[in-house]
C-alpha positions, -999 to 999 in steps of 0.1 A, spaced: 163 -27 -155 192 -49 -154 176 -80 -133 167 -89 -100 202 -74 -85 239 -62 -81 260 -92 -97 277 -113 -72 248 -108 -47 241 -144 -32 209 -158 -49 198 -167 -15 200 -134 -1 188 -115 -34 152 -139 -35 148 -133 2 150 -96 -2 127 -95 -30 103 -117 -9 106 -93 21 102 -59 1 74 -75 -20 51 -77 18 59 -39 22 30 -25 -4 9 -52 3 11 -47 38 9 -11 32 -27 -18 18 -41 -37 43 -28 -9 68 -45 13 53 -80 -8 45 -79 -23 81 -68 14 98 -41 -4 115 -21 23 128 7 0 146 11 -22 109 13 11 90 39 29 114 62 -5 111 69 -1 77 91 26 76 128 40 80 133 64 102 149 93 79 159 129 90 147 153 68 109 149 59 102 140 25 83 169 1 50 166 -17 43 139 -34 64 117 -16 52 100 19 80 87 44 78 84 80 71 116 89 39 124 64 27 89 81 28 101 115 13 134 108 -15 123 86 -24 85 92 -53 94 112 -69 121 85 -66 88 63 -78 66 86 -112 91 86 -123 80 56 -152 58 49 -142 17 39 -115 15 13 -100 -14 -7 -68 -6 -22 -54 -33 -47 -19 -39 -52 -6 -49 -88 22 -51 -109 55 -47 -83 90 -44 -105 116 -46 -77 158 -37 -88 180 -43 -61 207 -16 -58 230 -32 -36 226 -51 -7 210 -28 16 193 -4 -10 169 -11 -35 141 6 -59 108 -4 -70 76 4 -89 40 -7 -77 4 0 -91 -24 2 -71 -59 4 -77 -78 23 -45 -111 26 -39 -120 48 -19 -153 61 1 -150 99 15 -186 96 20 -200 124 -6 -185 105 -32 -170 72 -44 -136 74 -60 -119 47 -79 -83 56 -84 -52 42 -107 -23 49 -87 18 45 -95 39 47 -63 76 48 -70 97 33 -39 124 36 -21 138 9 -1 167 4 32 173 -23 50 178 -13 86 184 -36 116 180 -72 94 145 -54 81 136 -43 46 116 -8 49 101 17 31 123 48 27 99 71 9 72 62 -15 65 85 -44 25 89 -50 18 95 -86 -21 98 -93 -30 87 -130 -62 95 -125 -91 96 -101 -130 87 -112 -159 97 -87 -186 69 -98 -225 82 -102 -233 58 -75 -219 48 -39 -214 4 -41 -212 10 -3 -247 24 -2 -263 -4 -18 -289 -29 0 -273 -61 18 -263 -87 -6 -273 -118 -3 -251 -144 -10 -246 -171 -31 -284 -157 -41 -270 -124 -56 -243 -115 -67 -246 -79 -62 -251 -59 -32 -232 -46 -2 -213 -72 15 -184 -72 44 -159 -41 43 -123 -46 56 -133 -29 86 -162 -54 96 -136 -83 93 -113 -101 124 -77 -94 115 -64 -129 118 -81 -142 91 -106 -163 112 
């Protein structure tokens, strides 16, 4: 990696552009955790040719969002997110992610690597494609979403709210 960008890229321009493509995996998590259909859609170029297996772009989004979306509650965790800007409507990035994921006969806890591409269309930073790279996946012995009720601050453990139980705006 060279730095944050191209040389002579205004440093005004090149933080906001890191700042706008560092939202798109985050918001890219809570799409997927909250099932927001709308948020998830939004984040992407339009492109012409569908990307292949195991990339996602806008076209694996529409056509399998809602197989996704059927899933029981999942919390995916965004980490590390190296960002290189390639010029000033271009850029590259890495981003782990740590899902977990409920398909209901099972309990997965993934480590995840997505390598992404990124366009600036119309003023907006968006996902070109995203590259899904699976380190590994771990079914655990035991459900955490089948547990009893927690009950907090008494207990630390138990089932508490899932993404889906929450209000959107934060209130």
């Amino acid at each position: 990696m060279s730095g944050l960008g191209p040389a002579g890229m205004d440093p005004t321009q090149l933080l906001l552009a890191h700042a706008e493509i560092r939202q798109l995996p985050l918001r890219y998590a809570y799409a997927q955790d909250f099932r927001d259909a709308e948020l998830l859609l939004s984040l992407w170029a339009e492109v012409d040719e569908p990307a292949e297996y195991p990339d996602i772009d806008l076209h694996t989004v529409r056509r399998e969002h809602e197989r996704w979306f059927r899933k029981g509650p999942t919390v995916h965790f965004v980490g590390n997110h190296l960002i290189e800007l390639d010029d000033a409507e271009h850029a590259h990035g890495t981003v782990y992610c740590w899902a977990q994921l409920d398909f209901g006969e099972e309990f997965v806890d993934q480590s995840i690597l997505y390598q992404d591409r990124y366009v600036r269309q119309d003023g907006r930073w968006l996902f070109h494609h995203r590259r899904h790279l699976l380190w590994f996946g771990q079914a655990r012995a035991e459900n955490p979403i089948a547990q009893a009720g927690e009950d907090w601050p008494h207990s630390h453990t138990g089932r508490g709210v899932l993404p889906g139980e929450l209000r959107r705006d934060g209130g």
